[in-house]
PyMOL Python script that loads the backbone (N, CA, C, O; Angstrom):
from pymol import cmd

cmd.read_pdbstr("""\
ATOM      1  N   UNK A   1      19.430  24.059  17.590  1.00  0.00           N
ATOM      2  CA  UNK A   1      18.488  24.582  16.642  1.00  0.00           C
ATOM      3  C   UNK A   1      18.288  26.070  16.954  1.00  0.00           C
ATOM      4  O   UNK A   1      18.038  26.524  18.070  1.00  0.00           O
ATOM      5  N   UNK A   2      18.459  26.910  15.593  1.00  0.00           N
ATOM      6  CA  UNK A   2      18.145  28.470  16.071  1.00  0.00           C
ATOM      7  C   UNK A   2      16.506  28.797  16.581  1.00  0.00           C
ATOM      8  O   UNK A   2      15.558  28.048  16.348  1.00  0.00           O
ATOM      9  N   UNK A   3      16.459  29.639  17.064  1.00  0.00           N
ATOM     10  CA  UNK A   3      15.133  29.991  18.036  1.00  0.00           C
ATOM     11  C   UNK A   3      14.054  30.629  17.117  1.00  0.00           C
ATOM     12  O   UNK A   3      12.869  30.739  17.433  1.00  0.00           O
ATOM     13  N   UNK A   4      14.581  31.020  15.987  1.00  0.00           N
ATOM     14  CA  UNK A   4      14.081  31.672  14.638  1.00  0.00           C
ATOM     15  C   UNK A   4      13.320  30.248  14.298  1.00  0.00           C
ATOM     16  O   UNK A   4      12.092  30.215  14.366  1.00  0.00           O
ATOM     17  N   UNK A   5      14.095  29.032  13.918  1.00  0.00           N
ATOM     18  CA  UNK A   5      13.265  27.357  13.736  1.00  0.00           C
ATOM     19  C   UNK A   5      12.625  27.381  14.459  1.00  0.00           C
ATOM     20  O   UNK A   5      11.411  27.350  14.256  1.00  0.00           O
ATOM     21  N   UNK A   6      13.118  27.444  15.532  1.00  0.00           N
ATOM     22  CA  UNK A   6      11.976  27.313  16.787  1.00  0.00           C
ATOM     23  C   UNK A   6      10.857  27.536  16.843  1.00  0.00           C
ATOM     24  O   UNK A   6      10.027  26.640  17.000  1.00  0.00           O
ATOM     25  N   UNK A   7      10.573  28.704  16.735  1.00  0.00           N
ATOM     26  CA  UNK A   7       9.788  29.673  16.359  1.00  0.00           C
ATOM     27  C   UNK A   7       8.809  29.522  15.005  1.00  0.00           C
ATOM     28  O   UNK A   7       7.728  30.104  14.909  1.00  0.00           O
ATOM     29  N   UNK A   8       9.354  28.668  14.007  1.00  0.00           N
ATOM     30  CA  UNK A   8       8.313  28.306  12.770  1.00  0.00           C
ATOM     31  C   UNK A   8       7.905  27.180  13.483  1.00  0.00           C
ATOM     32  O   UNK A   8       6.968  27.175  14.281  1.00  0.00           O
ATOM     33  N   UNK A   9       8.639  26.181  13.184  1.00  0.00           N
ATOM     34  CA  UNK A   9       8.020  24.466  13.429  1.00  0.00           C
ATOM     35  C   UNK A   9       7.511  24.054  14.911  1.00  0.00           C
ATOM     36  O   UNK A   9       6.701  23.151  15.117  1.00  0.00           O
ATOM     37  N   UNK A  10       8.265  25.061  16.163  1.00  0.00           N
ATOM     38  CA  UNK A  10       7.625  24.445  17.118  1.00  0.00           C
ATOM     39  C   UNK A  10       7.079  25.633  18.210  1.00  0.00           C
ATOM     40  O   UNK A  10       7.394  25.911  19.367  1.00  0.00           O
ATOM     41  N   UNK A  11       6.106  26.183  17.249  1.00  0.00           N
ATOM     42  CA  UNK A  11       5.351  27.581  18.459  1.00  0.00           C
ATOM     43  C   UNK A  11       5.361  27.128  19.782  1.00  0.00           C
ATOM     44  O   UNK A  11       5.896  27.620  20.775  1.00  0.00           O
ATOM     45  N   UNK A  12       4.585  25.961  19.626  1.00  0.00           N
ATOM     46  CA  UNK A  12       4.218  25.737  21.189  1.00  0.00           C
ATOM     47  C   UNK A  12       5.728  25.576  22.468  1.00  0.00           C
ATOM     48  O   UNK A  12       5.672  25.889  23.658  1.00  0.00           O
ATOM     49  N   UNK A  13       6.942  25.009  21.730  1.00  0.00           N
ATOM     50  CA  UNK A  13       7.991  25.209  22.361  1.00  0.00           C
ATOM     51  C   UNK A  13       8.375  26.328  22.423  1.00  0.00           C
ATOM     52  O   UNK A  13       8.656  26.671  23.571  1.00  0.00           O
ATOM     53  N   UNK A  14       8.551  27.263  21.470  1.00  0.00           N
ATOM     54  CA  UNK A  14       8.743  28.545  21.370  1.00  0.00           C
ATOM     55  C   UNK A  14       8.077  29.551  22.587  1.00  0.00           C
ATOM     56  O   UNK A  14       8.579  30.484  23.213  1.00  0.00           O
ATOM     57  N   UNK A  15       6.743  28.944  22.633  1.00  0.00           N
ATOM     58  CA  UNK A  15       6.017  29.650  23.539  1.00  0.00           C
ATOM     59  C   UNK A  15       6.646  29.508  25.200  1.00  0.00           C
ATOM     60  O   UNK A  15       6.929  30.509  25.858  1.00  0.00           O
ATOM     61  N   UNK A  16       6.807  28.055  25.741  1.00  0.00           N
ATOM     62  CA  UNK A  16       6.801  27.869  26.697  1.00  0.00           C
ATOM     63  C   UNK A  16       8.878  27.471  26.573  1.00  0.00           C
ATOM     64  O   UNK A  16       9.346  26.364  26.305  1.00  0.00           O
ATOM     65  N   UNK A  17       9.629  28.644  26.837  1.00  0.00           N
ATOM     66  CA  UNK A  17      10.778  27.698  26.556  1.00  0.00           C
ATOM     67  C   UNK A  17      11.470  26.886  27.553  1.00  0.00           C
ATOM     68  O   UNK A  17      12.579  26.360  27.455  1.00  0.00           O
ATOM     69  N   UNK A  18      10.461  26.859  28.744  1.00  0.00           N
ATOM     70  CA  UNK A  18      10.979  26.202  30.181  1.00  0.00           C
ATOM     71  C   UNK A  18      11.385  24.800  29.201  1.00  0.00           C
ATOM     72  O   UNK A  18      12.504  24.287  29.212  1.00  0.00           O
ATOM     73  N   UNK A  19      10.152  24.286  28.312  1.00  0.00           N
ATOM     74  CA  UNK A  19      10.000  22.642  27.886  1.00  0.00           C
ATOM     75  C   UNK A  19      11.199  22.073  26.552  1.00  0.00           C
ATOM     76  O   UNK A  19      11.428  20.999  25.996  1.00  0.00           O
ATOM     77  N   UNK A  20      11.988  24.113  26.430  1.00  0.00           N
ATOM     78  CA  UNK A  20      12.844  23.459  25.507  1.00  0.00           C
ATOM     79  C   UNK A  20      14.082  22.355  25.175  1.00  0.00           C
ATOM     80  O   UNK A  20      14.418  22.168  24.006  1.00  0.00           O
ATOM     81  N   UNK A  21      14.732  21.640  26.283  1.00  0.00           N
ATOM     82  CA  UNK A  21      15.317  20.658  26.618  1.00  0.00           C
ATOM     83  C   UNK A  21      14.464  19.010  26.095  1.00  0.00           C
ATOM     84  O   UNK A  21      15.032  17.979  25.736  1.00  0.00           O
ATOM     85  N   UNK A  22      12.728  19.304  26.241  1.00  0.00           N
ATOM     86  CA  UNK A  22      11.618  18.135  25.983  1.00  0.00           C
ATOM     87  C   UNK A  22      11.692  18.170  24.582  1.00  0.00           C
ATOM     88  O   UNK A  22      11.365  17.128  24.015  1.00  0.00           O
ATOM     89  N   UNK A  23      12.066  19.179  23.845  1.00  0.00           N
ATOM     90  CA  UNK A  23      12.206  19.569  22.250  1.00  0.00           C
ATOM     91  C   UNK A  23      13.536  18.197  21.625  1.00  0.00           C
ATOM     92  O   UNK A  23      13.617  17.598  20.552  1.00  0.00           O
ATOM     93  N   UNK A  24      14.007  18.167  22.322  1.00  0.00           N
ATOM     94  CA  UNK A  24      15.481  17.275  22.062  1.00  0.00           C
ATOM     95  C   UNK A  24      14.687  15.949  21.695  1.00  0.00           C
ATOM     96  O   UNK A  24      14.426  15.561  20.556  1.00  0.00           O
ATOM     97  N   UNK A  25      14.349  15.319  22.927  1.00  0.00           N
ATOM     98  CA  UNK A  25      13.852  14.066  22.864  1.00  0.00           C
ATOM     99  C   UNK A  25      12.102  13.905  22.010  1.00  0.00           C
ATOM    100  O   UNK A  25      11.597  12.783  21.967  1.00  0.00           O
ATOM    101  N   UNK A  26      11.535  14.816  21.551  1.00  0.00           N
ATOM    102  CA  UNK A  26      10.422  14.962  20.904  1.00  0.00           C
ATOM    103  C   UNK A  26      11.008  14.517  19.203  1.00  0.00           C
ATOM    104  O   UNK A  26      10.901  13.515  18.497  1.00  0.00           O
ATOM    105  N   UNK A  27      11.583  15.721  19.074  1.00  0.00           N
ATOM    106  CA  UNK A  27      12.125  15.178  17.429  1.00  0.00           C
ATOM    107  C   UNK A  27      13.497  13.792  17.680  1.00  0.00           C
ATOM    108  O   UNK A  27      14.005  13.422  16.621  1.00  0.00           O
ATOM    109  N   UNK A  28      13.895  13.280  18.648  1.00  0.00           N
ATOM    110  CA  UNK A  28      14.399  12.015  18.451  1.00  0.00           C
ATOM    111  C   UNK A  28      13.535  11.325  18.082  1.00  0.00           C
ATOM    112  O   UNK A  28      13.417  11.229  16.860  1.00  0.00           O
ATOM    113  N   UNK A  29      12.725  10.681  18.820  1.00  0.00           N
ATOM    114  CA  UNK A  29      11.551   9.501  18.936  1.00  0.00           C
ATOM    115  C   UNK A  29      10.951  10.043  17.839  1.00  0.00           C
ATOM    116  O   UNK A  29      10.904   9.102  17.047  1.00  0.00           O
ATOM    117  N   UNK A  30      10.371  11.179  17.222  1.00  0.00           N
ATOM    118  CA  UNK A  30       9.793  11.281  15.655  1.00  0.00           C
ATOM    119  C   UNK A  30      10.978  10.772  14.825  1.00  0.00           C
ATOM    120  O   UNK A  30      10.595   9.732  14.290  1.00  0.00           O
ATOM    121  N   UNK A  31      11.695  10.923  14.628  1.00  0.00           N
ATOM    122  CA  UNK A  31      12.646  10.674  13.545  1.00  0.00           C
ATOM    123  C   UNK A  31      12.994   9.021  13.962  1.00  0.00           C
ATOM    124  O   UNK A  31      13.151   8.257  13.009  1.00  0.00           O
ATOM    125  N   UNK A  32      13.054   8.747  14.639  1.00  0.00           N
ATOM    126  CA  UNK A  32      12.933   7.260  14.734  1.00  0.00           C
ATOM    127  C   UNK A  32      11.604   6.589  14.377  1.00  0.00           C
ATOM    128  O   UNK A  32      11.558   5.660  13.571  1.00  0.00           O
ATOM    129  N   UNK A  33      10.578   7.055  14.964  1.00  0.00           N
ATOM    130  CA  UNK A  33       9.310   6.646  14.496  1.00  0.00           C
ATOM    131  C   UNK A  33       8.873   7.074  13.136  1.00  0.00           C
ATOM    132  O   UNK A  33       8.944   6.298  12.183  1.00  0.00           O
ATOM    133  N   UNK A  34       8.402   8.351  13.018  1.00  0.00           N
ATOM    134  CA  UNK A  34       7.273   8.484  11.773  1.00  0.00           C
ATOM    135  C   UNK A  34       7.838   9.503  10.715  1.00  0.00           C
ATOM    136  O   UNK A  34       7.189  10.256   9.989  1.00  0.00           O
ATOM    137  N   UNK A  35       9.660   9.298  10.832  1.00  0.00           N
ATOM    138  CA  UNK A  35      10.175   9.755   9.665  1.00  0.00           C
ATOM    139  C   UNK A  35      11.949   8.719   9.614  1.00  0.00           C
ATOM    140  O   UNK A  35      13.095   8.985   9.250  1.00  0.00           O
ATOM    141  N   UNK A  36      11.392   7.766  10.083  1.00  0.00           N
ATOM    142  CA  UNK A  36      12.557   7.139   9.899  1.00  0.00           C
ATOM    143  C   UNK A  36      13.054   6.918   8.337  1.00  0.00           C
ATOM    144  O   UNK A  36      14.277   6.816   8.231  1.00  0.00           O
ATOM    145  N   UNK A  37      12.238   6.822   7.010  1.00  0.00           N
ATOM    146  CA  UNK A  37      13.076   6.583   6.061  1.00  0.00           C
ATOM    147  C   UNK A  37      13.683   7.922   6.006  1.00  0.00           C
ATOM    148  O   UNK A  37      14.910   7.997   5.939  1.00  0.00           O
ATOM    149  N   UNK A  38      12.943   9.019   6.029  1.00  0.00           N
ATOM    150  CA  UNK A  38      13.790  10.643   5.907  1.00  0.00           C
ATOM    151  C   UNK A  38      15.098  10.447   6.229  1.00  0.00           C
ATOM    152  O   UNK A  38      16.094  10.531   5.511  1.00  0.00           O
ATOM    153  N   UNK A  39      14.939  10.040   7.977  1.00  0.00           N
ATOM    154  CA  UNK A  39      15.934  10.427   8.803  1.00  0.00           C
ATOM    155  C   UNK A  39      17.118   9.211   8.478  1.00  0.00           C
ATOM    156  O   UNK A  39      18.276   9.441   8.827  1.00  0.00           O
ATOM    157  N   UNK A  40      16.747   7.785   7.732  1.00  0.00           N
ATOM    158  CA  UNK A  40      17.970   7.412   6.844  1.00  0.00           C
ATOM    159  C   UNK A  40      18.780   7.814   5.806  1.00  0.00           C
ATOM    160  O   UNK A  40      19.988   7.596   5.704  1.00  0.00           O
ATOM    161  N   UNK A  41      18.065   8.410   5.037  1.00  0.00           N
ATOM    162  CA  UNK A  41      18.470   9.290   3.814  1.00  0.00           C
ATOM    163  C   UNK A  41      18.869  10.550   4.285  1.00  0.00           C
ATOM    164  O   UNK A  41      19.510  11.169   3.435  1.00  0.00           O
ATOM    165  N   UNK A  42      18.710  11.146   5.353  1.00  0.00           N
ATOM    166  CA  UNK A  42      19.461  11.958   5.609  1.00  0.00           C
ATOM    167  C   UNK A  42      20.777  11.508   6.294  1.00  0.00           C
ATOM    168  O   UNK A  42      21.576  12.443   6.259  1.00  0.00           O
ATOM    169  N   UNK A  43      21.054  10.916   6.624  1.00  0.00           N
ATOM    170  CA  UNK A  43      22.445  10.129   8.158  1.00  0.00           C
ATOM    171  C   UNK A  43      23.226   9.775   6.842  1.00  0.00           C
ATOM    172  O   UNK A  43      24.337  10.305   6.818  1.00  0.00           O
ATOM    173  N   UNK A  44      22.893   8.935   5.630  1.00  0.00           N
ATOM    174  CA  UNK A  44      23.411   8.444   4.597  1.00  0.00           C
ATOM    175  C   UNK A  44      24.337   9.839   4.153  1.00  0.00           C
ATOM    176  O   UNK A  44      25.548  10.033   4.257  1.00  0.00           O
ATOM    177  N   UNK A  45      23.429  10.569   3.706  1.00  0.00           N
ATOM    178  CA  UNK A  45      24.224  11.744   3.255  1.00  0.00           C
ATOM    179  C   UNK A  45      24.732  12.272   3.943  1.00  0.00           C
ATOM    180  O   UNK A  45      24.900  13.175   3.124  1.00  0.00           O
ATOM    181  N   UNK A  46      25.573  12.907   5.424  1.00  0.00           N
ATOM    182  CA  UNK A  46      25.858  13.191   5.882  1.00  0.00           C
ATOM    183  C   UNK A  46      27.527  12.412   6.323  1.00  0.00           C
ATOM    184  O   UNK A  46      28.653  12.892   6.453  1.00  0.00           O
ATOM    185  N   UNK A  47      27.136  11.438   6.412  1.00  0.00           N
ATOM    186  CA  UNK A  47      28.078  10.407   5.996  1.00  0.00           C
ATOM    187  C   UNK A  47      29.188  10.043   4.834  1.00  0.00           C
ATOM    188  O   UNK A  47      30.328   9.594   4.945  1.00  0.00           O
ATOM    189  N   UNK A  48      28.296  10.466   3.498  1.00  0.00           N
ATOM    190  CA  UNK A  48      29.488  10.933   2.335  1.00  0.00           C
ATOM    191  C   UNK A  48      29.806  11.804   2.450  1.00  0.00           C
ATOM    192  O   UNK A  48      30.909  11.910   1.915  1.00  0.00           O
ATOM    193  N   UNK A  49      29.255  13.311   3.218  1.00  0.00           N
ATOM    194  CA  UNK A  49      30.309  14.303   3.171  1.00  0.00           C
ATOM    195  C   UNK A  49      31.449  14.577   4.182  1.00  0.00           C
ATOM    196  O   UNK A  49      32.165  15.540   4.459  1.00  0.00           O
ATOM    197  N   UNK A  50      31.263  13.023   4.704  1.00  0.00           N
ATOM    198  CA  UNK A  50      32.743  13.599   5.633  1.00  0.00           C
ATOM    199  C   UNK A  50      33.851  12.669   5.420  1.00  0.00           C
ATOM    200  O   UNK A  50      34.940  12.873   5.957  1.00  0.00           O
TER     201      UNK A  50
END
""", "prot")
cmd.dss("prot")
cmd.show_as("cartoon", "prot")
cmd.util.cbc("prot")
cmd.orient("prot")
């Protein structure tokens, strides 16, 4: 992820970037949890374009 994203959606990582590696596994477990239909509809499409 560019540091510019970074930098909008996750200040607080942005801020501290020792924790940016904790950034990885933060948006896994969200996208499994409390955006899992998103994160199906997105994998779906990603999938027809290859």
């Amino acid at each position: 992820m560019p540091m510019e994203d970074v930098k909008a959606y996750y200040p607080f990582y942005y801020r501290h970037k020792i924790l940016l590696p904790a950034l990885f596994f933060y948006r896994l477990g969200r996208a499994a949890t409390v955006s899992r239909k998103k994160t199906k509809t997105q994998l779906k499409t990603l999938r027809k374009k290859k």
